[in-house]
C-alpha positions in Angstrom: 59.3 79.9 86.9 60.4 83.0 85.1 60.7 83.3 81.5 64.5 84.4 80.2 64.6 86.9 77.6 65.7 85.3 74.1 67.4 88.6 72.9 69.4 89.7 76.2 72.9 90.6 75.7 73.2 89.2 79.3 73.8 85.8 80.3 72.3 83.7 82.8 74.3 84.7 85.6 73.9 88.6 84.8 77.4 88.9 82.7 77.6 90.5 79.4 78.2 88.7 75.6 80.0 92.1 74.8 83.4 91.2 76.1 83.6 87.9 74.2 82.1 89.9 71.6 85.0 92.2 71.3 87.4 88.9 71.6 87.0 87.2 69.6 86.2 90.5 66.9 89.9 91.0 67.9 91.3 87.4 67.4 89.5 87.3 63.7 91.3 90.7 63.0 94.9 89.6 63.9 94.2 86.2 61.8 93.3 88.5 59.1 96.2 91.0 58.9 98.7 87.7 59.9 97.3 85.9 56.2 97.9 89.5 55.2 101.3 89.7 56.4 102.3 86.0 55.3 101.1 86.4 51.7 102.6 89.7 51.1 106.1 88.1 52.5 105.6 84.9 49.8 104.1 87.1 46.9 107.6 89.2 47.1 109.2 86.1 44.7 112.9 86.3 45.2 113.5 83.4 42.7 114.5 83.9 39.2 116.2 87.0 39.8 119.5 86.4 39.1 120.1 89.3 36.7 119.2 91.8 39.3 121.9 90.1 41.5 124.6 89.8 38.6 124.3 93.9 37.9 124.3 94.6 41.9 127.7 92.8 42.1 128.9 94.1 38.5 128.5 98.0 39.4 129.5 97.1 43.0 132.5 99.3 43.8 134.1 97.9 47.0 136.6 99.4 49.9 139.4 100.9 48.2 138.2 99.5 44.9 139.2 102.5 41.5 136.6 100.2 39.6 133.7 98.7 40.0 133.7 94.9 39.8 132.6 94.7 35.7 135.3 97.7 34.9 137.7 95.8 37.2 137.7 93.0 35.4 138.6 94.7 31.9 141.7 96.6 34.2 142.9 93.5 35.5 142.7 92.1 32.0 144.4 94.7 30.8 147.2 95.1 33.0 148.2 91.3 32.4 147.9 91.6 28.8 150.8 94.6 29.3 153.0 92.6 31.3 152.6 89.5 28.9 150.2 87.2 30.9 147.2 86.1 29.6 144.0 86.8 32.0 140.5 86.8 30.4 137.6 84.4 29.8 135.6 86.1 32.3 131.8 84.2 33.1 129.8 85.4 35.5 126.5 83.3 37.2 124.0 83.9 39.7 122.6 80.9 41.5 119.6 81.5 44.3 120.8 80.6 47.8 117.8 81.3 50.1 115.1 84.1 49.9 116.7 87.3 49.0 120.3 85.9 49.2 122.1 85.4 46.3 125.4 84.1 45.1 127.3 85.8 42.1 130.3 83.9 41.0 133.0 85.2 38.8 135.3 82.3 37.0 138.5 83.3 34.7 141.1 82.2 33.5 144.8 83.4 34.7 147.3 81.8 32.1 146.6 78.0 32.3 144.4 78.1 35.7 140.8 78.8 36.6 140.0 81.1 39.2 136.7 81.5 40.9 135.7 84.4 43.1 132.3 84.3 44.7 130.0 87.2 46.5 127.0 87.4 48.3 123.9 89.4 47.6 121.2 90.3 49.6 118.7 91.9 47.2 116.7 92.8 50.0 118.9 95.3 51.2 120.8 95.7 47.8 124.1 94.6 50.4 127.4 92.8 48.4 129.9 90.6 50.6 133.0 89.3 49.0 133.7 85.7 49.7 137.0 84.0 50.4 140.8 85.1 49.4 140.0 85.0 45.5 137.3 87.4 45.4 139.1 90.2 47.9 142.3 89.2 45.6 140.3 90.0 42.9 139.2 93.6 43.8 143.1 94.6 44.8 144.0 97.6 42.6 145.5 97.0 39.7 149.3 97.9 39.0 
């Protein structure tokens, strides 16, 4: 019987070790960059950002808007207060919705009711949606 060499890069049947070599080499550095990937994703940290969404909607000007949304709010006030209605009282509040999305709500008083107007920020692409018939109310111009 012949002796097989301890240190051959061969195997029994004449192959090579390389190619598994270079496989596996390959599969370690994809699991590598995908941890990379993954913890670069959760070390963004979209929570407690809620200021950064409240001045993206406040200096958010939108279509056919004279104002942005914080100086519209003063004109809106304004122009009631010079027909003889009362609107003011105005809160605004950011709550997280999921990941980068935000929603900015803006509650006021008109007279004797409460309004709400609602928008939604992505503050991954800095992008502001206004949600339902009070908020696009809300940014008509005033007059």
């Amino acid at each position: 019987m012949a002796e097989q060499s301890a240190s051959s890069n061969h195997s029994a049947g004449g192959g090579s070790h390389i190619g598994a070599i270079v496989g596996w080499g390959s599969m370690a550095i994809a699991t590598i960059v995908f941890i990379w990937f993954i913890m670069t994703q959760l070390a963004v940290g979209w929570e407690e950002r809620g200021d950064e969404a409240l001045r993206l909607v406040k200096k958010w000007k939108g279509p056919g808007m004279s104002y942005n949304l914080s100086d519209q709010a003063i004109a809106v006030g304004n122009d009631a207060r010079a027909k003889g209605r009362f609107i003011g009282q105005f809160s605004w509040a950011a709550t997280q919705e999921e990941g980068p999305l935000y929603k900015v709500e803006l509650i006021w008083k008109e007279d004797s009711v409460t309004k709400k107007a609602t928008w939604e920020v992505n503050l991954k692409d800095g992008s502001v949606t206004a949600k339902g018939a009070d908020a696009e109310a809300f940014m008509k111009p005033v007059g």
